[in-house]
mmCIF file of the N, C-alpha and C atoms, coordinates in Angstrom:
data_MODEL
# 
_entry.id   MODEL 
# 
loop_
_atom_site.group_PDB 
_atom_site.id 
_atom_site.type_symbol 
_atom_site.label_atom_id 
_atom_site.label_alt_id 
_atom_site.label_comp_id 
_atom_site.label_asym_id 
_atom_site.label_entity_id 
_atom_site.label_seq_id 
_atom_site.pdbx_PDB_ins_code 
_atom_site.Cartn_x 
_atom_site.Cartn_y 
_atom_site.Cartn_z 
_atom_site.occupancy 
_atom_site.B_iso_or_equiv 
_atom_site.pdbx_formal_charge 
_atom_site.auth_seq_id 
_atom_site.auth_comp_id 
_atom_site.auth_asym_id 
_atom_site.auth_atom_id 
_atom_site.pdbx_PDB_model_num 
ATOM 1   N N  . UNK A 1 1  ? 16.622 56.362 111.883 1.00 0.00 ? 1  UNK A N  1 
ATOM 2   C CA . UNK A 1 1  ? 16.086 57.633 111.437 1.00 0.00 ? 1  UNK A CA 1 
ATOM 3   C C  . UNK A 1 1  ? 16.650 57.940 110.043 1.00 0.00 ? 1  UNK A C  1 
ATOM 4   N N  . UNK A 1 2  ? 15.720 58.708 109.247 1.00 0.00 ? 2  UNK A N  1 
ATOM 5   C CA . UNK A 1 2  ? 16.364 58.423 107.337 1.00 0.00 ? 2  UNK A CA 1 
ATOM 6   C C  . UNK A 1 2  ? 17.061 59.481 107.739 1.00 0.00 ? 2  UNK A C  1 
ATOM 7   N N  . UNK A 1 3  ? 18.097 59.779 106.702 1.00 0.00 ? 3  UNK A N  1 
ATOM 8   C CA . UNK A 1 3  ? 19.420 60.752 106.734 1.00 0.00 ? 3  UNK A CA 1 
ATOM 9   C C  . UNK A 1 3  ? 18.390 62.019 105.602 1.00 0.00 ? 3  UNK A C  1 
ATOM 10  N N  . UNK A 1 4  ? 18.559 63.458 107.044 1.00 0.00 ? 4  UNK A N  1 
ATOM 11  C CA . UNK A 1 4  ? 17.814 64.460 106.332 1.00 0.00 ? 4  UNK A CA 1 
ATOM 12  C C  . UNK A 1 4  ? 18.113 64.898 104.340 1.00 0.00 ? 4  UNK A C  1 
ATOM 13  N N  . UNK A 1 5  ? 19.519 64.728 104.399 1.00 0.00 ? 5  UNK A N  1 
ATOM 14  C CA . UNK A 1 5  ? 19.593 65.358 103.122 1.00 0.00 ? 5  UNK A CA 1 
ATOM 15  C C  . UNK A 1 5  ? 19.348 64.457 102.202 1.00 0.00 ? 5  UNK A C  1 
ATOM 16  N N  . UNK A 1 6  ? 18.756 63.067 102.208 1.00 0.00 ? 6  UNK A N  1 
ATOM 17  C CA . UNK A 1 6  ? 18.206 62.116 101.203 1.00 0.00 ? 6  UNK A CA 1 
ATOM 18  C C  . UNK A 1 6  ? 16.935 62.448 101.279 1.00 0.00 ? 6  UNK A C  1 
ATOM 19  N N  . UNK A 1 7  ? 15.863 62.979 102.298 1.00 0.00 ? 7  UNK A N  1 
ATOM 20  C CA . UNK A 1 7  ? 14.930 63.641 102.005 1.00 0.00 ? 7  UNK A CA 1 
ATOM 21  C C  . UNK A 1 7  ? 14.436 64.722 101.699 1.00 0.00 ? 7  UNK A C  1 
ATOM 22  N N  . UNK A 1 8  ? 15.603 65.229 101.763 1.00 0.00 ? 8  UNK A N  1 
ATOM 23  C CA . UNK A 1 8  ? 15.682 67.042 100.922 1.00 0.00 ? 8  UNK A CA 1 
ATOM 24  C C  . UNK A 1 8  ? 16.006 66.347 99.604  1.00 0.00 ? 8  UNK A C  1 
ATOM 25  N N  . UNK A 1 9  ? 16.622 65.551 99.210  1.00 0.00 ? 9  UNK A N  1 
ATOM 26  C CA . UNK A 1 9  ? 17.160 65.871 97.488  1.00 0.00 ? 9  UNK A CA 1 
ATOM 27  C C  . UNK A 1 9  ? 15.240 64.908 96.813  1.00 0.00 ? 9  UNK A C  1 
ATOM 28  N N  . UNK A 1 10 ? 14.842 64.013 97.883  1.00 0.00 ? 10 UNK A N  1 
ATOM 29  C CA . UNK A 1 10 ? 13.416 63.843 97.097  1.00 0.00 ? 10 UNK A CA 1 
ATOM 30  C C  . UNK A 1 10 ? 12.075 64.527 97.008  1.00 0.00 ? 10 UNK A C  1 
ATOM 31  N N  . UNK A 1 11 ? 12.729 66.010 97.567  1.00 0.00 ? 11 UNK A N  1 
ATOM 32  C CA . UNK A 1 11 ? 11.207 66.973 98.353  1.00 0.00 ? 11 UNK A CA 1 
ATOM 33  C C  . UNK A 1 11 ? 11.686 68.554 97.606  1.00 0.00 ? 11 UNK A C  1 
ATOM 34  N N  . UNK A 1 12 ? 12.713 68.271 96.720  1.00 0.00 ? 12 UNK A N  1 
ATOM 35  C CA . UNK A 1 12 ? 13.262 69.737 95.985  1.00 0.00 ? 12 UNK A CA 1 
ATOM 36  C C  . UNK A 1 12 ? 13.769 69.797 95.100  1.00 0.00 ? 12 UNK A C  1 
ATOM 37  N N  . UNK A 1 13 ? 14.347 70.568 94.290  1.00 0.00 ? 13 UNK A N  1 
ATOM 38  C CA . UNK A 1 13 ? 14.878 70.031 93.133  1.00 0.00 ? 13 UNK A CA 1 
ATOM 39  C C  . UNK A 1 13 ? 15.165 71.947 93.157  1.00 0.00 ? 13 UNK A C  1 
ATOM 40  N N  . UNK A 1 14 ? 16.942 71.892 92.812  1.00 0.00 ? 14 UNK A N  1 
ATOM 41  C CA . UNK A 1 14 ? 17.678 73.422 92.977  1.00 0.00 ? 14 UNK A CA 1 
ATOM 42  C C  . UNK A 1 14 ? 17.857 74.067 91.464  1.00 0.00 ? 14 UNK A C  1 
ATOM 43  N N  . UNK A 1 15 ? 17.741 75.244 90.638  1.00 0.00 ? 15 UNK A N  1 
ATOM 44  C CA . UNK A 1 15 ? 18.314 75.458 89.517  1.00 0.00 ? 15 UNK A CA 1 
ATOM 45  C C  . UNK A 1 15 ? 18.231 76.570 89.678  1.00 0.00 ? 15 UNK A C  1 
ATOM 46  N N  . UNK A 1 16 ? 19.365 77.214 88.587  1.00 0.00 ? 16 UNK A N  1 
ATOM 47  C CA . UNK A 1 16 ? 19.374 78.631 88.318  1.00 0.00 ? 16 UNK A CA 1 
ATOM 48  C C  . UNK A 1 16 ? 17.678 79.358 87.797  1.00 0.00 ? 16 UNK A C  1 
ATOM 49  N N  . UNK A 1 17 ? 17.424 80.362 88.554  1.00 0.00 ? 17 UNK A N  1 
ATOM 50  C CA . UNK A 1 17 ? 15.929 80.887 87.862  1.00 0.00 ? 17 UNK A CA 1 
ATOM 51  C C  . UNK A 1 17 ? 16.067 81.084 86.461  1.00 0.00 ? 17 UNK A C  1 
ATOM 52  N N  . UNK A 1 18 ? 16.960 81.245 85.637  1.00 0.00 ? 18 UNK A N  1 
ATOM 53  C CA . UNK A 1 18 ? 16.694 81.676 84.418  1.00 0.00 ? 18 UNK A CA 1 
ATOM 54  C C  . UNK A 1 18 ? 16.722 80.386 83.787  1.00 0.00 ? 18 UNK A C  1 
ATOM 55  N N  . UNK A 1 19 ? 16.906 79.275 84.190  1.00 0.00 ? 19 UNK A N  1 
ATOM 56  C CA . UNK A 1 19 ? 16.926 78.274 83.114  1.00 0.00 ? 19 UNK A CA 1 
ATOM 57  C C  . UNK A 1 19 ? 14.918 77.740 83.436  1.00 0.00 ? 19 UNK A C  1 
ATOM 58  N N  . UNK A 1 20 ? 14.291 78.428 84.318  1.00 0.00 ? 20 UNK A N  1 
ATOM 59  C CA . UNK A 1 20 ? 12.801 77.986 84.369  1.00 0.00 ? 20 UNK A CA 1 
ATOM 60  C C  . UNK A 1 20 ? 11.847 78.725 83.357  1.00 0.00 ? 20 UNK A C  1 
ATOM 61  N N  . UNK A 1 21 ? 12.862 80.114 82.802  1.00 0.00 ? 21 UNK A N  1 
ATOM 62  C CA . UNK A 1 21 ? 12.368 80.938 82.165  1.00 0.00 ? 21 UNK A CA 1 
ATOM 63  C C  . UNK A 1 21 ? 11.316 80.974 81.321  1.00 0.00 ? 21 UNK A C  1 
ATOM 64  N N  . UNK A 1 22 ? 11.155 80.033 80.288  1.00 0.00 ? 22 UNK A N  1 
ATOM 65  C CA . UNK A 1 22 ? 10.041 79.356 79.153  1.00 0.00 ? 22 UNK A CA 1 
ATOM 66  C C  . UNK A 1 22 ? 9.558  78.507 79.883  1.00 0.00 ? 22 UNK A C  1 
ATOM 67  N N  . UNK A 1 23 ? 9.732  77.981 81.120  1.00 0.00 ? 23 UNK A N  1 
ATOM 68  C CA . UNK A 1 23 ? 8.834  76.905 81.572  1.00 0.00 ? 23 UNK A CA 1 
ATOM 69  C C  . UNK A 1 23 ? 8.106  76.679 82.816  1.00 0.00 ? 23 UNK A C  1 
ATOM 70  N N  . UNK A 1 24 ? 8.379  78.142 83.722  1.00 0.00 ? 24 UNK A N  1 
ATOM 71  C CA . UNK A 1 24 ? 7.674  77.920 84.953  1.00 0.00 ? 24 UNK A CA 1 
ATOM 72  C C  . UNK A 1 24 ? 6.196  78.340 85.185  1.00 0.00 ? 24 UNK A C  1 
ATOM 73  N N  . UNK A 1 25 ? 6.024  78.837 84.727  1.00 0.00 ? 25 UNK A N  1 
ATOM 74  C CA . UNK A 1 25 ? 4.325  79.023 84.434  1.00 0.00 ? 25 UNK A CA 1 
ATOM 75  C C  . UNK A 1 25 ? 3.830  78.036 84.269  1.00 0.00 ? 25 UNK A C  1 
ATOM 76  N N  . UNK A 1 26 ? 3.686  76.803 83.179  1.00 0.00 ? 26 UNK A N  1 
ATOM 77  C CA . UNK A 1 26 ? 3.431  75.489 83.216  1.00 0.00 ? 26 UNK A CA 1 
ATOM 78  C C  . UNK A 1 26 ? 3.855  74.491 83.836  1.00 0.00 ? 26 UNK A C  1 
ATOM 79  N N  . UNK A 1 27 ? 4.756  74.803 84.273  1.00 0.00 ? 27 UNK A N  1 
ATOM 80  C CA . UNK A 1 27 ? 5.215  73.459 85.884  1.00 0.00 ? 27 UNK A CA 1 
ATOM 81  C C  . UNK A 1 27 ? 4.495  74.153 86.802  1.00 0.00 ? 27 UNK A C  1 
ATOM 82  N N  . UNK A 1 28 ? 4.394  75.143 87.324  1.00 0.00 ? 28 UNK A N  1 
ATOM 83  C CA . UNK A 1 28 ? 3.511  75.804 88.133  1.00 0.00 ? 28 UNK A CA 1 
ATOM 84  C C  . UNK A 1 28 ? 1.848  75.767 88.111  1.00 0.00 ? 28 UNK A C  1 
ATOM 85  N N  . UNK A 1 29 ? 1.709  75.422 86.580  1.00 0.00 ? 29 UNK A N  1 
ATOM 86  C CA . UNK A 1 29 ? -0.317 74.903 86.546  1.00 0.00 ? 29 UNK A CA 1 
ATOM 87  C C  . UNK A 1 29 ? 0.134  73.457 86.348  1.00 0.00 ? 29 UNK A C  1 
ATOM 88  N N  . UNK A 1 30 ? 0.820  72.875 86.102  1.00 0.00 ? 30 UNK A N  1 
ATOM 89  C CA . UNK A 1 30 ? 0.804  71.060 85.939  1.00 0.00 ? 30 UNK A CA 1 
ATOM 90  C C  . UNK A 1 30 ? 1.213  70.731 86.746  1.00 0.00 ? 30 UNK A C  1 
ATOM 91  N N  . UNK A 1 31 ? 2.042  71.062 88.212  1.00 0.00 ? 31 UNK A N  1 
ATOM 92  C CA . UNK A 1 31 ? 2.466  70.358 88.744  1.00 0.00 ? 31 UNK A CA 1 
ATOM 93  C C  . UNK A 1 31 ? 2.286  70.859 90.631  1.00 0.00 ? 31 UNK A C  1 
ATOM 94  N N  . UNK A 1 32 ? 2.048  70.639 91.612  1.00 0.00 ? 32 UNK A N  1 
ATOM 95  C CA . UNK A 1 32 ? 1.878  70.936 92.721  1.00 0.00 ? 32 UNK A CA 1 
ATOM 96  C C  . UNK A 1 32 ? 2.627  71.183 93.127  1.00 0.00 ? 32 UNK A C  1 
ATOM 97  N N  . UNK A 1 33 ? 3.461  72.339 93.507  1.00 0.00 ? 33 UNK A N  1 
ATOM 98  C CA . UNK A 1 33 ? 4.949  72.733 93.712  1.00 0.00 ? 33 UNK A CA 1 
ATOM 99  C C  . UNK A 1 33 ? 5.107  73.918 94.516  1.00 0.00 ? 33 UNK A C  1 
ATOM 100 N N  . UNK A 1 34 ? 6.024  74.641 94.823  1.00 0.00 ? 34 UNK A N  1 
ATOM 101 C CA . UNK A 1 34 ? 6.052  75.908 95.213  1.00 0.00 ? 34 UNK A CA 1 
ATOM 102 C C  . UNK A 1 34 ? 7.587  76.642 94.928  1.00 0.00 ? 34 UNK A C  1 
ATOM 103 N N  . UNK A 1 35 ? 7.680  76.957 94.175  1.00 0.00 ? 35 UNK A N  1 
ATOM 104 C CA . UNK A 1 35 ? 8.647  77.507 93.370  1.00 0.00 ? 35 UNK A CA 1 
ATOM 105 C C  . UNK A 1 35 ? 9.248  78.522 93.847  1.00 0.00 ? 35 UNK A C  1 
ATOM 106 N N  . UNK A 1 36 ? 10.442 78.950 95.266  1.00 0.00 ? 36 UNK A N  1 
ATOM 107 C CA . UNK A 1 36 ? 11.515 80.044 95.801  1.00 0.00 ? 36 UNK A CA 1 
ATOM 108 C C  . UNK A 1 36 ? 12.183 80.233 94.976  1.00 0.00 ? 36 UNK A C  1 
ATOM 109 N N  . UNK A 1 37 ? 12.006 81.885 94.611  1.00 0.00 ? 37 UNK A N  1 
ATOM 110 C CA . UNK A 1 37 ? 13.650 82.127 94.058  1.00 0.00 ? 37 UNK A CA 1 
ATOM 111 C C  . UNK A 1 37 ? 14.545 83.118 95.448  1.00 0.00 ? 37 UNK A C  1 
ATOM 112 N N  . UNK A 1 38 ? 15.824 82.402 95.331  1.00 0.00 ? 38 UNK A N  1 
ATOM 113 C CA . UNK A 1 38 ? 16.904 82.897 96.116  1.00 0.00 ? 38 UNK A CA 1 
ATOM 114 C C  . UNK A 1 38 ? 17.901 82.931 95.624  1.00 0.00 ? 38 UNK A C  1 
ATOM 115 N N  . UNK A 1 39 ? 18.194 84.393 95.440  1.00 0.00 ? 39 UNK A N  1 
ATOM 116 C CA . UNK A 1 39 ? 19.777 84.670 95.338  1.00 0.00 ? 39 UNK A CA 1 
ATOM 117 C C  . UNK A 1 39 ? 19.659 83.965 93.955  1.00 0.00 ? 39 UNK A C  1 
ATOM 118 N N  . UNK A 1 40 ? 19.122 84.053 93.059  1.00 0.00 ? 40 UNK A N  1 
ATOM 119 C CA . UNK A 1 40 ? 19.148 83.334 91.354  1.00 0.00 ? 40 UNK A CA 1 
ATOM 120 C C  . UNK A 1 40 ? 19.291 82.016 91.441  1.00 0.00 ? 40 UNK A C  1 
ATOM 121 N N  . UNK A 1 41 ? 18.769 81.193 92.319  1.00 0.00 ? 41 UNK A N  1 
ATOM 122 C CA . UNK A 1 41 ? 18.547 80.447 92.022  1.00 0.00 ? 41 UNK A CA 1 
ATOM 123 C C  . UNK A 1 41 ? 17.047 79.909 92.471  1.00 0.00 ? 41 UNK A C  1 
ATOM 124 N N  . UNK A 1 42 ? 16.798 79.015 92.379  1.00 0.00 ? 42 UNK A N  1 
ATOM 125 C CA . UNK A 1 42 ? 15.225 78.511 92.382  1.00 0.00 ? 42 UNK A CA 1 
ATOM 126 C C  . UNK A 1 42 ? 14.710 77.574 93.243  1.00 0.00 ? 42 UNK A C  1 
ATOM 127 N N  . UNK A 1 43 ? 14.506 77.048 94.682  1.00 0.00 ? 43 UNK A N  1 
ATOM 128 C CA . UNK A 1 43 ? 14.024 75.830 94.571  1.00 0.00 ? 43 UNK A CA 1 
ATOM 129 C C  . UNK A 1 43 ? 12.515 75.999 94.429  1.00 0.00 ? 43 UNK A C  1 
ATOM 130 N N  . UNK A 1 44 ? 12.630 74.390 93.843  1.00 0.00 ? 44 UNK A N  1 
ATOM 131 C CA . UNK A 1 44 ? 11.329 73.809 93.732  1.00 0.00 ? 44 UNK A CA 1 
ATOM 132 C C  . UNK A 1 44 ? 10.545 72.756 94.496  1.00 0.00 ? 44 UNK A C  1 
ATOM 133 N N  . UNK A 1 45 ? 9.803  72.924 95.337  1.00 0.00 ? 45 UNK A N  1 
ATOM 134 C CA . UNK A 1 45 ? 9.635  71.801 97.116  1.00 0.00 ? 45 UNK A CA 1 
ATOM 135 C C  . UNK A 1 45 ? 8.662  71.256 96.461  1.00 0.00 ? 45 UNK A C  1 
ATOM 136 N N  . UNK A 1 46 ? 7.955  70.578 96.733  1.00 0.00 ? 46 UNK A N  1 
ATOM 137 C CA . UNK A 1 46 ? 6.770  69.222 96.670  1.00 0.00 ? 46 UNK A CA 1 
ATOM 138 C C  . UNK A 1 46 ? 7.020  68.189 97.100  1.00 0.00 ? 46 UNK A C  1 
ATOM 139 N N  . UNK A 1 47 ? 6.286  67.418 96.920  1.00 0.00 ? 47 UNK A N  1 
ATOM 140 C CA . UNK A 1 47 ? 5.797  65.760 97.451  1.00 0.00 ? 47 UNK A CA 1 
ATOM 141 C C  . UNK A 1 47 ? 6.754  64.981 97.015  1.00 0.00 ? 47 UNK A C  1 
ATOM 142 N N  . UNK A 1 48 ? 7.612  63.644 97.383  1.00 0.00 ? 48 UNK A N  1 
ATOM 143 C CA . UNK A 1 48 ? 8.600  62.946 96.226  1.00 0.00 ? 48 UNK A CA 1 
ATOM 144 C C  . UNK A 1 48 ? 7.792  62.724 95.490  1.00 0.00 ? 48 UNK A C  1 
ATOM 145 N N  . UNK A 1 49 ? 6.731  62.346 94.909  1.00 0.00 ? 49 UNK A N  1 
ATOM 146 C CA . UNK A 1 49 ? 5.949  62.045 93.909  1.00 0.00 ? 49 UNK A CA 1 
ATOM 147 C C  . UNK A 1 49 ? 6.356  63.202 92.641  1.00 0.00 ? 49 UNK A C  1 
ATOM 148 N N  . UNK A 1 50 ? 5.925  64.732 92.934  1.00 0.00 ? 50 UNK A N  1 
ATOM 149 C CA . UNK A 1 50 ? 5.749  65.719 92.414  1.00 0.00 ? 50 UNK A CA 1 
ATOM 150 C C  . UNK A 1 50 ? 7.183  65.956 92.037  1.00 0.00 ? 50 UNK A C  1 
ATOM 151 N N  . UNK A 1 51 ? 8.081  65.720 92.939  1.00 0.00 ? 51 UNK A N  1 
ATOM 152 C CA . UNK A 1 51 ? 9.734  66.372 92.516  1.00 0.00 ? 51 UNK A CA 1 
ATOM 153 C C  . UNK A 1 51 ? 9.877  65.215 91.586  1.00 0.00 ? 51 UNK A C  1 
ATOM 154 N N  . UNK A 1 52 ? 9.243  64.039 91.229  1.00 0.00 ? 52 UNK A N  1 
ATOM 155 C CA . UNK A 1 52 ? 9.983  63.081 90.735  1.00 0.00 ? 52 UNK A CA 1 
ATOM 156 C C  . UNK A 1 52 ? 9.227  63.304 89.031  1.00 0.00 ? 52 UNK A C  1 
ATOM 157 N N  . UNK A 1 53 ? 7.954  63.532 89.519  1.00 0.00 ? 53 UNK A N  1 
ATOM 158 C CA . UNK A 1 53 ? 7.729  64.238 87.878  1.00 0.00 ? 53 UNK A CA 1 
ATOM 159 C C  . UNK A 1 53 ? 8.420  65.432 87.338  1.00 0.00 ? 53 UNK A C  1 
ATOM 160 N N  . UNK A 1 54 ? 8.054  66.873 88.738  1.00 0.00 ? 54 UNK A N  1 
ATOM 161 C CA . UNK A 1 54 ? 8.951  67.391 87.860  1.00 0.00 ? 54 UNK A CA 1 
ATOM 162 C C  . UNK A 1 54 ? 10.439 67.421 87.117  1.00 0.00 ? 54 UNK A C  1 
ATOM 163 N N  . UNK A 1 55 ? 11.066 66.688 88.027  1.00 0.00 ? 55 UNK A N  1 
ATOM 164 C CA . UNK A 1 55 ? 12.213 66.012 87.298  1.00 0.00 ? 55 UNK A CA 1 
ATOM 165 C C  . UNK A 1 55 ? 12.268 65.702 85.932  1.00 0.00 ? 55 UNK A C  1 
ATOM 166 N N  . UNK A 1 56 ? 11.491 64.969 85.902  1.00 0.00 ? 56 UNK A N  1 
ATOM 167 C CA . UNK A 1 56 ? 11.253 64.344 84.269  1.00 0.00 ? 56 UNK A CA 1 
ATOM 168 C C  . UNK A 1 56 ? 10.579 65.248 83.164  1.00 0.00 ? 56 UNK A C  1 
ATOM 169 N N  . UNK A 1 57 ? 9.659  66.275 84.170  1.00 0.00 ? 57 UNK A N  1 
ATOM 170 C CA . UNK A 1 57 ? 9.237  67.879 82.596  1.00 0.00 ? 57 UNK A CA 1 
ATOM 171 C C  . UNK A 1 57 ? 10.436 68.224 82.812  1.00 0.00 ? 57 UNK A C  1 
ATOM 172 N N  . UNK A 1 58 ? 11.413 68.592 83.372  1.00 0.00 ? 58 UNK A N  1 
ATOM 173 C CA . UNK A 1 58 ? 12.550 69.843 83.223  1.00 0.00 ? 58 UNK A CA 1 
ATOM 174 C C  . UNK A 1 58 ? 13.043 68.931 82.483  1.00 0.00 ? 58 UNK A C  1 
ATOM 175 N N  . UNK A 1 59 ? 14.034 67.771 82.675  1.00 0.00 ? 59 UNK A N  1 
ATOM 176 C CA . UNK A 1 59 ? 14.682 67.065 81.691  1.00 0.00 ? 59 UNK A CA 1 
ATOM 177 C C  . UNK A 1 59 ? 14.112 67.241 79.768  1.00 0.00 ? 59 UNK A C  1 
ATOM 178 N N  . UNK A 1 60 ? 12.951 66.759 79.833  1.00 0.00 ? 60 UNK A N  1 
ATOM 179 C CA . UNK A 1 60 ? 12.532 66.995 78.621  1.00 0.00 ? 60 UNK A CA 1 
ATOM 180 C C  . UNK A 1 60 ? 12.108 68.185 77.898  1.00 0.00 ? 60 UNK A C  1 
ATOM 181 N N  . UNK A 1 61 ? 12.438 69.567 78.890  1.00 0.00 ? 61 UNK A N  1 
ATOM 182 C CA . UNK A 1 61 ? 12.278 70.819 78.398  1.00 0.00 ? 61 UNK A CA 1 
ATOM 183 C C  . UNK A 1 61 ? 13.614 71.531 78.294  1.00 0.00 ? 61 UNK A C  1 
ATOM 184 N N  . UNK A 1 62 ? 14.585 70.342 78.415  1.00 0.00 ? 62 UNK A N  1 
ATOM 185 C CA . UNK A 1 62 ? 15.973 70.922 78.069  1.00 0.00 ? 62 UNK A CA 1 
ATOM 186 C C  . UNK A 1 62 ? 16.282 71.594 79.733  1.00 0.00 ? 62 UNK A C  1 
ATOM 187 N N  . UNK A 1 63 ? 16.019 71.405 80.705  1.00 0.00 ? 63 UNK A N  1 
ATOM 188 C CA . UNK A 1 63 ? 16.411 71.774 81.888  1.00 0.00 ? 63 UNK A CA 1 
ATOM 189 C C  . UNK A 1 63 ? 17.394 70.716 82.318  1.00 0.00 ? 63 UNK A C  1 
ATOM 190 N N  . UNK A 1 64 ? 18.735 71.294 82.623  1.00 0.00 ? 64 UNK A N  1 
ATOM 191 C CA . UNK A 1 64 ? 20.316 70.724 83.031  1.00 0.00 ? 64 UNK A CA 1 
ATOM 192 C C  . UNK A 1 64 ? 19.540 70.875 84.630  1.00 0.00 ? 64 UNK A C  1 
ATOM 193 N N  . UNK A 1 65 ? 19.460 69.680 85.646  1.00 0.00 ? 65 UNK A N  1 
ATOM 194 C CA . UNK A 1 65 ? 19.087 69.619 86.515  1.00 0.00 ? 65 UNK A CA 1 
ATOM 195 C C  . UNK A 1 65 ? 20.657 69.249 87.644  1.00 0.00 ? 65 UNK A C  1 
ATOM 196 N N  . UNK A 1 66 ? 21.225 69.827 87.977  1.00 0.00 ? 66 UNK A N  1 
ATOM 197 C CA . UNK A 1 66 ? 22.645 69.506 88.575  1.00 0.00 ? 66 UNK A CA 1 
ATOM 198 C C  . UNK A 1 66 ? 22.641 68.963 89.464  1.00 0.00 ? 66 UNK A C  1 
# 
């Protein structure tokens, strides 16, 4: 059976809400996602496909992904 939290870290992706600030509106029309904010911070759930792109817009929009 796969170990749950290796399929949580490929189905989410965690950050502070203010660092989505300039950019969640357009990850939100480019990308299939669903974007929680809790307690200031953010997750972001989708497909591994989708977390694995968005991975790669936040990186290149200056998003520190921890």
């Amino acid at each position: 059976m796969p170990d749950p939290s290796k399929l949580r870290d490929s189905t989410q992706i965690v950050v502070p809400c203010s660092s989505l600030d300039d950019v969640r509106d357009q990850l939100e029309r480019e990308f299939t996602v669903t974007v929680f904010p809790v307690n200031g911070t953010c997750k972001i759930i989708g497909s591994p496909v989708e977390i694995k792109a968005v991975n790669q817009f936040l990186t290149r929009h200056g998003v520190t992904i921890p």
